[in-house]
C-alpha positions as CSV (number, residue, x, y, z in Angstrom):
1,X,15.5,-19.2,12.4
2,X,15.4,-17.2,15.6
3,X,15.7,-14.1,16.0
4,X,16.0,-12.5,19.9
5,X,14.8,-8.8,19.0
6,X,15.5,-7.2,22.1
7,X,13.4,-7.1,25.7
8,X,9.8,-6.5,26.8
9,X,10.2,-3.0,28.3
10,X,7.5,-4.1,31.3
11,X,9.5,-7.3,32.8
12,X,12.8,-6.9,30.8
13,X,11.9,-10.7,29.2
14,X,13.9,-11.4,25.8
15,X,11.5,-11.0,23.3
16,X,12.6,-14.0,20.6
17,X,10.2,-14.5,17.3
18,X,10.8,-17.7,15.2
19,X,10.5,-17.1,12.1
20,X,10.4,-19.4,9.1
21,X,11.6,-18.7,5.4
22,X,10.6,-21.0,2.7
23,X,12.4,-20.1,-0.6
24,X,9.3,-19.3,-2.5
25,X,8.9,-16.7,0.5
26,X,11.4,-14.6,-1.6
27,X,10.3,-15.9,-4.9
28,X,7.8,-13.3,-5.3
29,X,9.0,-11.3,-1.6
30,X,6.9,-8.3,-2.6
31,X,3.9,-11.0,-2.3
32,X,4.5,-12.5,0.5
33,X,5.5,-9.1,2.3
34,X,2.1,-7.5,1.0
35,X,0.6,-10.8,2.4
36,X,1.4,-9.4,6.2
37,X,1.5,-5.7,5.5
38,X,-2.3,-5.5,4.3
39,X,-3.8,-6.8,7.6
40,X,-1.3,-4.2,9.7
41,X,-2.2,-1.7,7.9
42,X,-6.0,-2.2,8.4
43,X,-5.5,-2.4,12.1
44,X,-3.2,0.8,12.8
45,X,-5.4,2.8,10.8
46,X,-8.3,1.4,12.8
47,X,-6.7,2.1,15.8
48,X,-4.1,5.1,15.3
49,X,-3.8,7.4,18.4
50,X,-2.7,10.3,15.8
51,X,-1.1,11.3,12.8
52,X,2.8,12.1,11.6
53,X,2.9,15.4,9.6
54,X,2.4,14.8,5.7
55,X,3.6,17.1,3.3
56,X,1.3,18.6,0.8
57,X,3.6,17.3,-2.0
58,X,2.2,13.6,-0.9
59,X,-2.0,14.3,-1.0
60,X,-4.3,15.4,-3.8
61,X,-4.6,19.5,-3.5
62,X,-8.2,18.6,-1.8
63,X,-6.4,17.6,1.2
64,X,-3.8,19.9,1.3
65,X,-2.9,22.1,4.1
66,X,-3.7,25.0,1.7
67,X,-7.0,23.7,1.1
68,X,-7.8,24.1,5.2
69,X,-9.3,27.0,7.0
70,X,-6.7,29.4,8.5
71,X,-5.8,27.8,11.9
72,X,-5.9,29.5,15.0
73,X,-2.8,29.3,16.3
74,X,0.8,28.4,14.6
75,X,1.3,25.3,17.0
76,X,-2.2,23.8,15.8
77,X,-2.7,21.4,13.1
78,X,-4.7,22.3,10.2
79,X,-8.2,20.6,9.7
80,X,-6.7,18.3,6.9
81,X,-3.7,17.1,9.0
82,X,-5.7,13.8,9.9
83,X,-7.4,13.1,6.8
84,X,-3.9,13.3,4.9
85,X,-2.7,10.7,6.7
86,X,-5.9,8.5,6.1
87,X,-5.1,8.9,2.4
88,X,-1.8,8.3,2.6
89,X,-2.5,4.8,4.4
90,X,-5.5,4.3,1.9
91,X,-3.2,4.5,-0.4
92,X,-0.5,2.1,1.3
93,X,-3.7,-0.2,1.8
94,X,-4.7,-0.3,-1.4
95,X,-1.6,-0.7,-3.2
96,X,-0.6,-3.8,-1.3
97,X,-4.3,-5.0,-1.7
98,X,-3.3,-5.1,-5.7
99,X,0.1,-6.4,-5.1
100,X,-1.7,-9.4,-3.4
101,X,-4.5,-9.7,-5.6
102,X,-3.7,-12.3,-8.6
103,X,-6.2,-10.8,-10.6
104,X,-5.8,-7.7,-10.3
105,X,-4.8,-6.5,-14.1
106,X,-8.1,-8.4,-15.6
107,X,-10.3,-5.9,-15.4
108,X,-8.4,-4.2,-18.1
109,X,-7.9,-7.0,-20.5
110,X,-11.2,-7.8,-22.8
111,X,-10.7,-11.4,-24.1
112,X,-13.8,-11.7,-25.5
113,X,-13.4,-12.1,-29.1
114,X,-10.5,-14.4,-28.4
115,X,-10.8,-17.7,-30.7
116,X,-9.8,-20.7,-28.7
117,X,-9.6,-22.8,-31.4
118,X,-7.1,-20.1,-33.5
119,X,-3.4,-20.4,-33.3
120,X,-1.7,-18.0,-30.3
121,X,-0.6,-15.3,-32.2
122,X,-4.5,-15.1,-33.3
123,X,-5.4,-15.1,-30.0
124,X,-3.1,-12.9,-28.5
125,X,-3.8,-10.4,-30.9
126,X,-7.8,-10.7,-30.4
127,X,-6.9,-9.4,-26.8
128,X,-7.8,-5.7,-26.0
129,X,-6.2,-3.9,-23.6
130,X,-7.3,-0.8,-21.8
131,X,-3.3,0.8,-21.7
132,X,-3.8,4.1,-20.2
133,X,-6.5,2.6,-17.8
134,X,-3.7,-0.4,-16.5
135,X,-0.6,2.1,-16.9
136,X,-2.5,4.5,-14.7
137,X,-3.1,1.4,-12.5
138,X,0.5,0.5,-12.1
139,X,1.1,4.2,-11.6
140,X,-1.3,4.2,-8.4
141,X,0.5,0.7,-7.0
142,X,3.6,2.3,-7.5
143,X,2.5,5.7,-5.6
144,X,1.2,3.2,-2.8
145,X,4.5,1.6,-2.5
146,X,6.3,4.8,-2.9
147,X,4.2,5.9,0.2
148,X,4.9,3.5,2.5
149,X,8.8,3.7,2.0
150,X,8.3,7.4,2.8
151,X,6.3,6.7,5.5
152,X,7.4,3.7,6.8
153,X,9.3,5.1,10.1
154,X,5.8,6.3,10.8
155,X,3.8,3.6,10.9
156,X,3.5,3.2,14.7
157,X,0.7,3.2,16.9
């Protein structure tokens, strides 16, 4: 499918992107979206030019414009204005970094009194699982993708 996006703003040339969508594309879209988001993520917040204002309510209290020395002037951002965006990218970065990762729930699953040769219902119950340690997981993942919804008319460079 083509898609003609608009025009290059320096010689007015059609921009047009082909894009192709297999149906396993939106199989598992969150996936394959994470797939392309991770590696633009990485590279604006390599090379961001500045910062859209985040509200305390999004950062730990650490980061918080409460947390900065008084500024100067009213107009001036405070010394955490920066930083809160890094987290809140961080945060987008990692969140898709799990979403793409097809492991990323093992580390909470110890499967090492399982009894291969037991029936399944033996085995599945010879798993232990860390619950608070993977809910707190998917609560992170869901803060990241939270985050970039919020933020997502911001991501510009």
């Amino acid at each position: 499918m083509k898609v003609d996006i608009g025009h290059y703003p320096e010689n007015d040339m059609p921009r047009v992107i082909d894009i192709a969508i297999d149906s396993y594309d939106t199989w598992s879209m969150d996936h394959t979206l994470a797939l392309i988001i991770v590696p633009m993520l990485k590279q604006l917040k390599a090379t961001k030019h500045g910062a859209p204002l985040v509200d305390d309510e999004y950062v730990p209290e650490h980061l918080r414009s409460t947390a900065a020395p008084p500024k100067e002037n009213e107009w001036d951002t405070d010394d955490n204005h920066f930083k809160r965006w890094d987290y809140v990218l961080d945060e987008m970065i990692w969140a898709m970094e799990q979403i793409v990762a097809h492991d990323n729930e093992a580390q909470f699953y110890d499967m090492s009194e399982v009894n291969e040769e037991a029936d399944i219902n033996e085995q599945i119950d010879a798993i232990k699982c860390d619950r608070p340690a993977l809910d707190a997981h998917h609560k992170r993942i869901a803060n990241g993708t939270k985050l970039f919804g919020i933020f997502f008319s911001s991501l510009w460079d």
